[in-house]
C-alpha positions in Angstrom: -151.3 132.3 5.4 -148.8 133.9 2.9 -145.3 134.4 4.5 -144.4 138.1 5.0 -141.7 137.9 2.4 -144.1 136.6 -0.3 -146.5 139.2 0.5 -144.0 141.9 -0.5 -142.4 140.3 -3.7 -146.6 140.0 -4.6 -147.4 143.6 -3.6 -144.3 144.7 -5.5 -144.8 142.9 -8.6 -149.0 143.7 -8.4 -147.8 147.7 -8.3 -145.5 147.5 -11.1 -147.7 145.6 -13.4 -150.4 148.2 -12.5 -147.7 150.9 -13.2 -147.2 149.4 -16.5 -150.6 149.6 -17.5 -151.2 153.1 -16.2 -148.4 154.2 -18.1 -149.3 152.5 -21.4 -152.8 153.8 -20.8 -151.5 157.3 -20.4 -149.0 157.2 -23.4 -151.7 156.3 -25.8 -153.6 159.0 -24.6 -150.9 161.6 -25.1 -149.9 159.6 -28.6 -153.4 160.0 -29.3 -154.8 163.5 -27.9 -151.6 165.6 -28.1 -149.2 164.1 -30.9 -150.4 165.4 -34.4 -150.1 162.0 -37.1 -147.7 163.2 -38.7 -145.4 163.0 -36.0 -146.5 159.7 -34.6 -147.6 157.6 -37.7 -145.6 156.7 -40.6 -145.3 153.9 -42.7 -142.0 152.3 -44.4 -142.1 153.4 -47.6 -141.6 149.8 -50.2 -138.7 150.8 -52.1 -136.5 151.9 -49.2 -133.6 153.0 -49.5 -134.3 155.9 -51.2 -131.1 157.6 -51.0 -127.5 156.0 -49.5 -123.8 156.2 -50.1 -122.2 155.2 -53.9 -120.9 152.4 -53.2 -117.9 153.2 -55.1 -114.7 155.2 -54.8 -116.3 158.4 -54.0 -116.1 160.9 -51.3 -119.5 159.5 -50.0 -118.9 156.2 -51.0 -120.6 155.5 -47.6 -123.2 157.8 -45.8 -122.9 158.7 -42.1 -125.6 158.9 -39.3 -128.7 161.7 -39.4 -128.6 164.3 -42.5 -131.6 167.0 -42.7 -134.1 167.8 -45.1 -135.5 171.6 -45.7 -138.8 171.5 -48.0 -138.6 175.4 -50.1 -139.7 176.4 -53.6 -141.0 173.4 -54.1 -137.8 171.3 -54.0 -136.1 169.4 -51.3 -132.9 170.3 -50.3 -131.0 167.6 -48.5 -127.7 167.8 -46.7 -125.8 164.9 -45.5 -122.6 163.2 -44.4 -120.2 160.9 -46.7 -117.0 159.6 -46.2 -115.0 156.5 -47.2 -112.4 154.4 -45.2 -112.0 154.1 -41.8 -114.9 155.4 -39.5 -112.1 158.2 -38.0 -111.7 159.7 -40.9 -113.0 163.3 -41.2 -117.0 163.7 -42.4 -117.5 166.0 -45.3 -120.6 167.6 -46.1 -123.0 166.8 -49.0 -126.2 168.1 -50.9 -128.8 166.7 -53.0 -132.3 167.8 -53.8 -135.5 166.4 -55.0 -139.0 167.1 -56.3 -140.5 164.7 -54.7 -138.7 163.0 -51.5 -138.1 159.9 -53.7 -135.7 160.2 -56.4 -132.8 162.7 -55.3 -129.8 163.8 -57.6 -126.1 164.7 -55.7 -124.8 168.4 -56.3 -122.3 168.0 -58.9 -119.7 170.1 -57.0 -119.9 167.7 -54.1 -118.7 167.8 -50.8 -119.6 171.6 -50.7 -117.7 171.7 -47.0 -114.3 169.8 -45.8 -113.0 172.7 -43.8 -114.2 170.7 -40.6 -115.7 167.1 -39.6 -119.4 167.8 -40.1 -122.1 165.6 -39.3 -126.0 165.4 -37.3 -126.4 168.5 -38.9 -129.6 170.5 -38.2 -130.8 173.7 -40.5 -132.5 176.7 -40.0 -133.4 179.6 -42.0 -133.7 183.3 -40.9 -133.8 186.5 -42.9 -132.4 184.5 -46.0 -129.5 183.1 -44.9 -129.0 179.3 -43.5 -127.9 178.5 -40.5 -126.6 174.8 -39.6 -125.9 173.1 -36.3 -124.0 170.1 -36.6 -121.7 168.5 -34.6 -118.0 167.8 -35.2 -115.3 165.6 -34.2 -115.5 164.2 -30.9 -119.0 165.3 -30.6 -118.2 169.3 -30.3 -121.1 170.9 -31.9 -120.5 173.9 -34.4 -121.8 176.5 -36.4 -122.2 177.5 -40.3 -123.5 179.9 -42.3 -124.6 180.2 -46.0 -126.5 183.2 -47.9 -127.5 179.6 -50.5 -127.2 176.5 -48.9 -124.1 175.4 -51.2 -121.2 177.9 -49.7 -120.8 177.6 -46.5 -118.3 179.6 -44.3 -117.7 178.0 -40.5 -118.4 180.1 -37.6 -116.8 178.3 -34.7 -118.0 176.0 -32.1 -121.5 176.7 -30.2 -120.6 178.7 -27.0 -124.3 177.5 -25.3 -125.5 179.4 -21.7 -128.2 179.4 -19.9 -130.7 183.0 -19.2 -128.2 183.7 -16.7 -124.9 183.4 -18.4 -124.0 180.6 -17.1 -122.2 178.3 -19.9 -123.6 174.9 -20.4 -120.5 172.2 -21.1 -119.9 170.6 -24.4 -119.4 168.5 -26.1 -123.3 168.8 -27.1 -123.4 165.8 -29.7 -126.2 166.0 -32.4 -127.6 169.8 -32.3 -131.5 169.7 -32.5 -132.6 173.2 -33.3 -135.8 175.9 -34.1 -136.9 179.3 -34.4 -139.1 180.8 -32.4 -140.4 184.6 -31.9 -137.0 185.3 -33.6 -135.2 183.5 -31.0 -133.1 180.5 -32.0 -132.9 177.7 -29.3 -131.3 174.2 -29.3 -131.9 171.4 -27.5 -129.4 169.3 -26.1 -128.0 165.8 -26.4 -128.7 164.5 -23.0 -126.1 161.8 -24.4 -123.1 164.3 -23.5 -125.0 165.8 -20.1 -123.1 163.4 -17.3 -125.8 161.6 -15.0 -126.5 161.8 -11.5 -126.0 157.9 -11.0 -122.7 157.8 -13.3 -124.5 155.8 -15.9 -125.1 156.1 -19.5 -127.9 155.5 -21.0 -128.6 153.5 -24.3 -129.0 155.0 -27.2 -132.7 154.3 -27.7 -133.8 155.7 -24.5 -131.8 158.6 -24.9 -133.7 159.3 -27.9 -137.0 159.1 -26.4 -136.1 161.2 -23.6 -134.9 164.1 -26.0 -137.9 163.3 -28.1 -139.9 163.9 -25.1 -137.7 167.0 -24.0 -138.1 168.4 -27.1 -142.1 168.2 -26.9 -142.1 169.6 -23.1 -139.6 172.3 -23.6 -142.1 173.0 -26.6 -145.0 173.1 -24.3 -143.3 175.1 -21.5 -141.0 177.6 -23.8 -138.1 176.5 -22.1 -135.7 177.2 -24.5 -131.6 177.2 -24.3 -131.0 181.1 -25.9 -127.5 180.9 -28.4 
């Protein structure tokens, strides 16, 4: 006869292994039946890096964290972070564009911003004009605006409330934004929203939760209004 306390290690490992399967059953399912490719599959393209910091001393001799891509007119229109020396040091902001997403040439005028640390920047564009999300020193998220994509004139940092006016505390870390019905709406960095449990979680899992987040609040329209 097993001993009580064996039985219930067994019974516990048996429904976590099942749990594990269920789940991995279930996530290929949703990878499969709900995920579009070309969110889900991609492969490394052979001569990667296609695009990094000079090297040399330049304003972006070294490149910093997530820049964003817009595809219009047929070109590519990057903008990123650069800096060199220590990693405190204020982020400026950068452009480059391509025609193909492969080989991309730096603005000449570069940085086009140093008003303000700017970094994890995210773009939109409404009624002509651009409108970037990125976040700031210490993680404060702000606002720019640019009738061009080159000029840019800083509108402040994000005041971000709920449907019932209730403001939602920063910082809000690396902005992740769309439009939608003429509504712009941001996601959050769960990284700066404290936990219940007091914990913080790793930066991996924090990703797949806002990648996750992202896709549900998609689903549900439940958006943050700015």
């Amino acid at each position: 006869m097993i001993p009580l306390k064996h039985f219930q290690i067994l019974s516990l490992l048996l429904f976590l292994l099942s749990c594990k399967n269920h789940q991995k059953v279930k996530t290929e399912n949703v990878n499969r039946e709900e995920f579009p490719g070309a969110m889900v599959e991609f492969v490394p393209y052979k001569s990667n890096p296609v695009f990094k910091g000079s090297g040399i001393d330049t304003w972006d001799k070294q490149i910093r964290e997530r820049g964003f891509i817009l595809y219009e007119d047929s070109i590519y229109k990057m903008w990123y972070t650069g800096y060199k020396g220590k990693d405190s040091v204020t982020k400026y902001l950068g452009y480059a564009t391509s025609r193909d997403g492969i080989k991309w040439e730096r603005y000449p005028k570069n940085p086009i911003f140093t008003e303000k640390w700017t970094e994890d920047m995210c773009v939109v564009k409404k009624e002509g004009r651009y409108y970037m999300f990125a976040e700031g020193r210490n993680d404060v998220a702000h606002l720019l605006i640019s009738n061009d994509g080159i000029i840019w004139n800083e509108q402040g940092d994000l005041d971000i409330r709920t449907k019932n006016g209730q403001p939602v505390p920063g910082p809000y870390g690396t902005p992740a934004v769309w439009l939608e019905d003429g509504k712009c709406s941001e996601l959050l960095n769960l990284a700066n929203v404290p936990l219940i449990v007091g914990a913080t979680l790793s930066c991996i899992v924090v990703f797949i939760i806002e990648w996750y987040l992202c896709y549900y609040l998609y689903k549900k329209r439940l958006f943050f209004k700015l």
